[in-house]
C-alpha positions as CSV (number, residue, x, y, z in Angstrom):
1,X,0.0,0.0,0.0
2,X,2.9,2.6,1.0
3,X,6.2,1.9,-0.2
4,X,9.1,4.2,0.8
5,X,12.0,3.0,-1.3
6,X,16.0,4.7,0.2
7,X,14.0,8.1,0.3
8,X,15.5,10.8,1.5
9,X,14.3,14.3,2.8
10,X,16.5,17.6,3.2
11,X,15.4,21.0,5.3
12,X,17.2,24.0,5.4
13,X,19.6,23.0,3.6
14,X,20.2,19.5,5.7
15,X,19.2,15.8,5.3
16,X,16.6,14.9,8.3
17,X,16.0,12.0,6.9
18,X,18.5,10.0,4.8
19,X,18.3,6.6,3.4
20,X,15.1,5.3,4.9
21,X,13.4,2.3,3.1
22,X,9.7,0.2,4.4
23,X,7.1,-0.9,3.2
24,X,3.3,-0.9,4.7
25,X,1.5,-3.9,3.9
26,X,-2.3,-4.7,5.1
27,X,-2.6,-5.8,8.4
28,X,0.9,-4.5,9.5
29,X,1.2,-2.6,13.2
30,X,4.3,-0.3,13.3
31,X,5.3,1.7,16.5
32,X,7.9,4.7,15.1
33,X,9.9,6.2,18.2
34,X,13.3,8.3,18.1
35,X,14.0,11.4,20.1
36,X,12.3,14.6,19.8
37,X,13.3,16.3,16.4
38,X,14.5,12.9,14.7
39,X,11.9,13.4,12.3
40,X,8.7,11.6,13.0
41,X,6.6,13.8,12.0
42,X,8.2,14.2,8.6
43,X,8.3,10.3,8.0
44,X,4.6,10.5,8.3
45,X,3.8,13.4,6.0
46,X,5.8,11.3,3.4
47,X,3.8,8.1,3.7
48,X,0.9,10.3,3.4
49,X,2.2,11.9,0.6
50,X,2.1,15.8,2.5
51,X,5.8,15.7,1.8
52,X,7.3,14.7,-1.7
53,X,11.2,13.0,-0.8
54,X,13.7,15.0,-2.2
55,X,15.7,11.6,-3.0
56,X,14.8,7.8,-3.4
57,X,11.0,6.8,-4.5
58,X,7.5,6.8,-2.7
59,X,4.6,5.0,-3.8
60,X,0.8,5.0,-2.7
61,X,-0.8,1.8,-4.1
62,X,1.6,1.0,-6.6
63,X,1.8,4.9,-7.8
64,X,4.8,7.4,-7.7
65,X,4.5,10.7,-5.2
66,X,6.6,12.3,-7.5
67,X,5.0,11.5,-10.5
68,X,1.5,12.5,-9.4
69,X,-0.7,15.4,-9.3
70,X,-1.8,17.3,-5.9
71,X,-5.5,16.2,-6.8
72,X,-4.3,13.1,-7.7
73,X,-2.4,12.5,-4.2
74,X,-5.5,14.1,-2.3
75,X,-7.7,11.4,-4.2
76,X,-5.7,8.4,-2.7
77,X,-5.2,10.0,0.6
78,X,-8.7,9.2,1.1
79,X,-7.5,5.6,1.9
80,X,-5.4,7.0,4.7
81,X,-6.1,8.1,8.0
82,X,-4.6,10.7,9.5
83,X,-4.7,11.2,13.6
84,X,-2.7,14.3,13.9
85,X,-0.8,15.7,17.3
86,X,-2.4,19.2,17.4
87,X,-6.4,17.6,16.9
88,X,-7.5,20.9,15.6
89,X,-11.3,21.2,15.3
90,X,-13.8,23.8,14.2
91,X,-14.8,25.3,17.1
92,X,-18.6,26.8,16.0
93,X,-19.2,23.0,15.1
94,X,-20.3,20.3,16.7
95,X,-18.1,17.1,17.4
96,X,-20.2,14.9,15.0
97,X,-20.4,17.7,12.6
98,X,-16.1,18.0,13.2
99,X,-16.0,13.7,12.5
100,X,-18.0,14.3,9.2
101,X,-16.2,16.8,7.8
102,X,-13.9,14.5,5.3
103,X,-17.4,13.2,4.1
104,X,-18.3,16.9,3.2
105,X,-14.7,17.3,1.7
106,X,-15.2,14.2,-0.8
107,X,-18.2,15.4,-1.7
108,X,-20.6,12.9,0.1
109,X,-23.5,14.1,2.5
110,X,-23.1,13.6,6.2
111,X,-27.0,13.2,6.4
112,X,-26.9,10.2,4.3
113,X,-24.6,8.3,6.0
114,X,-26.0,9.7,9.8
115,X,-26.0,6.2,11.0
116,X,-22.3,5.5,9.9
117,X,-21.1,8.4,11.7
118,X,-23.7,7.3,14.6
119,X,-21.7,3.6,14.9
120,X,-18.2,5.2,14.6
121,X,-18.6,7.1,17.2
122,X,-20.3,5.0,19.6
123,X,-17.3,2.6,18.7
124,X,-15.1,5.7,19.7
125,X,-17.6,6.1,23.2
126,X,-18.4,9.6,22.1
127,X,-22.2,9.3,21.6
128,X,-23.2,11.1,24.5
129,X,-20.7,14.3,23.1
130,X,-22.4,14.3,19.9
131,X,-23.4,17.7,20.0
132,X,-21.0,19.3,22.3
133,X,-18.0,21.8,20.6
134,X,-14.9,21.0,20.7
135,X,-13.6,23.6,23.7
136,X,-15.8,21.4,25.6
137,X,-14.2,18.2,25.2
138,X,-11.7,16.5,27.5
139,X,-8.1,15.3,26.0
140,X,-9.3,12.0,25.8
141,X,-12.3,12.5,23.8
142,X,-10.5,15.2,21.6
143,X,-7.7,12.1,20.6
144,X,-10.4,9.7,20.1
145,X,-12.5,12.2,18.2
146,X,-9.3,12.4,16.5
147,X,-9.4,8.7,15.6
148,X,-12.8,8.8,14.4
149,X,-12.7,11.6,11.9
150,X,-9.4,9.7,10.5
151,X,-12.0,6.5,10.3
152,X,-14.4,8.6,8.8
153,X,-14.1,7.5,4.9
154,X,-13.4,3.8,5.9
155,X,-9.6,3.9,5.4
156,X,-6.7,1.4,5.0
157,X,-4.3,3.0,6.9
158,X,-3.8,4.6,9.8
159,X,-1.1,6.9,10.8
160,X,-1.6,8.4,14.1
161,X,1.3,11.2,15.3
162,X,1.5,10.4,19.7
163,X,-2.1,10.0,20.2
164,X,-1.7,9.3,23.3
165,X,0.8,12.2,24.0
166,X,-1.7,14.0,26.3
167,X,-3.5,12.0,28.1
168,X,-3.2,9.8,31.1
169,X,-2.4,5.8,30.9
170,X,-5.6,4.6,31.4
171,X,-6.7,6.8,28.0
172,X,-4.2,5.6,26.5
173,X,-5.0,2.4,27.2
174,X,-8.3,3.0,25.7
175,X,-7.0,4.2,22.7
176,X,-4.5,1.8,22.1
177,X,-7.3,-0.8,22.1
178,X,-9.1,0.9,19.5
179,X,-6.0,1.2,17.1
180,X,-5.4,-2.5,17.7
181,X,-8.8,-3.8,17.2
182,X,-9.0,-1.7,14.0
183,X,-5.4,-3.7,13.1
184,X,-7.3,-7.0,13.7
185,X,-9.8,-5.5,11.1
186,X,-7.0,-5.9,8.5
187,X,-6.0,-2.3,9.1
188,X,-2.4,-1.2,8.3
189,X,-1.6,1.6,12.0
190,X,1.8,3.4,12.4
191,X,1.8,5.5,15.7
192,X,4.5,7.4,16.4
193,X,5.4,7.9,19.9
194,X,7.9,8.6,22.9
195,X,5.9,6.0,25.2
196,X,7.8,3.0,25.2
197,X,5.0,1.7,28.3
198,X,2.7,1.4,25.8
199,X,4.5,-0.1,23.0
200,X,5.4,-2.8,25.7
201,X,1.9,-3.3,26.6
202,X,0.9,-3.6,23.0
203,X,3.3,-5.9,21.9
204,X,1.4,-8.7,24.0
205,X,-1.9,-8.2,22.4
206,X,-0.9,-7.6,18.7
207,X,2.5,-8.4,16.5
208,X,4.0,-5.4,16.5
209,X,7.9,-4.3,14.4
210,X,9.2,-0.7,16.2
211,X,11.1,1.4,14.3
212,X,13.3,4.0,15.8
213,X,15.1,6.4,13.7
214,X,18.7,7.6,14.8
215,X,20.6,9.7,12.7
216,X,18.3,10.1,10.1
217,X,17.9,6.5,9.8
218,X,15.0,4.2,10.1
219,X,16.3,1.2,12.3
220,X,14.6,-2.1,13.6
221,X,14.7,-1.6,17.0
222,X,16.1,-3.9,19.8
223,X,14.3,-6.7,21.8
224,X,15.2,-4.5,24.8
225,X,11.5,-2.1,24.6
């Protein structure tokens, strides 16, 4: 589905990313960790296809980045979900009118798929916030509203940047659940994150490969996590 092939990605003038080769097939669970800076949040925009390598080659189902049209990489982003670390929402909005807003986007109608957005977020446990604005919302139902508007247009992928960075442990428990039943769903997830306690707790309930890039590189990390 994603296929980054020795890629490579320079900023100001620098590599932050040099060399860096995977490849993201159905069903696969990735933790990415690496200190802050390493470039996390870079190696997601490029499997997402926000950022376009400046060396080596990136695919989305079987097609070049480089080779492709902004519309064309906005079309197939629609099989990727993206839970981002900020979780901005439209504050004037409600939250279920915030988790439809990628229907609106690819031009299909929220009201005609009400009871799809209904289920995703009862599966979230956000019913009862339906129609509460986001400065209402606790951290732990902003992250998992995150989630669902990620889930929204029924995805392959997930790529979630620390979901879990501000909330406490048993969120994140809760959360980590929901990204590892949608796995078991035949779901693709990549999280990125600095919390090694809950790659360690998710490595007994799903098989799991942790990356860790160092030096611009994308390692295998060691048995030790």
């Amino acid at each position: 589905m994603i296929d980054l092939d020795k890629i490579a990605y320079s900023y100001g003038g620098g590599d932050l990313l040099s060399d860096v080769s995977l490849s993201l097939a159905p069903g696969s669970f990735h933790f990415l960790t690496g200190p802050s800076g390493a470039g996390k949040t870079t190696f997601l925009k490029l499997c997402y296809g926000e950022l376009i390598p400046t060396e080596g080659r990136a695919t989305l189902y079987g097609r070049d980045l480089a080779q492709m049209s902004r519309d064309d990489i906005a079309m197939l982003r629609r099989r990727i979900g993206v839970v981002h670390q900020d979780c901005r929402f439209l504050d004037h909005l409600s939250l279920a009118e915030n988790i439809a807003l990628p229907l609106t986007v690819s031009g299909r109608s929220p009201h005609a798929e009400a009871q799809n957005i209904g289920d995703l977020m009862a599966w979230c446990g956000l019913s009862h916030r339906a129609d509460a604005r986001p400065p209402e919302l606790s951290g732990g139902e902003r992250q998992r509203a995150a989630l669902a508007r990620a889930l929204i247009l029924s995805p392959d992928v997930i790529l979630a940047d620390e979901p879990t960075g501000n909330v406490d442990w048993e969120m994140s428990q809760r959360l980590l659940a929901l990204l590892t039943e949608l796995n078991r769903m035949g779901k693709a997830v990549v999280v990125a994150t600095h919390d090694l306690a809950l790659i360690r707790l998710a490595k007994q309930r799903v098989q799991a490969r942790v990356l860790r890039i160092t030096d611009r590189r994308l390692q295998l990390a060691g048995a030790d996590l």
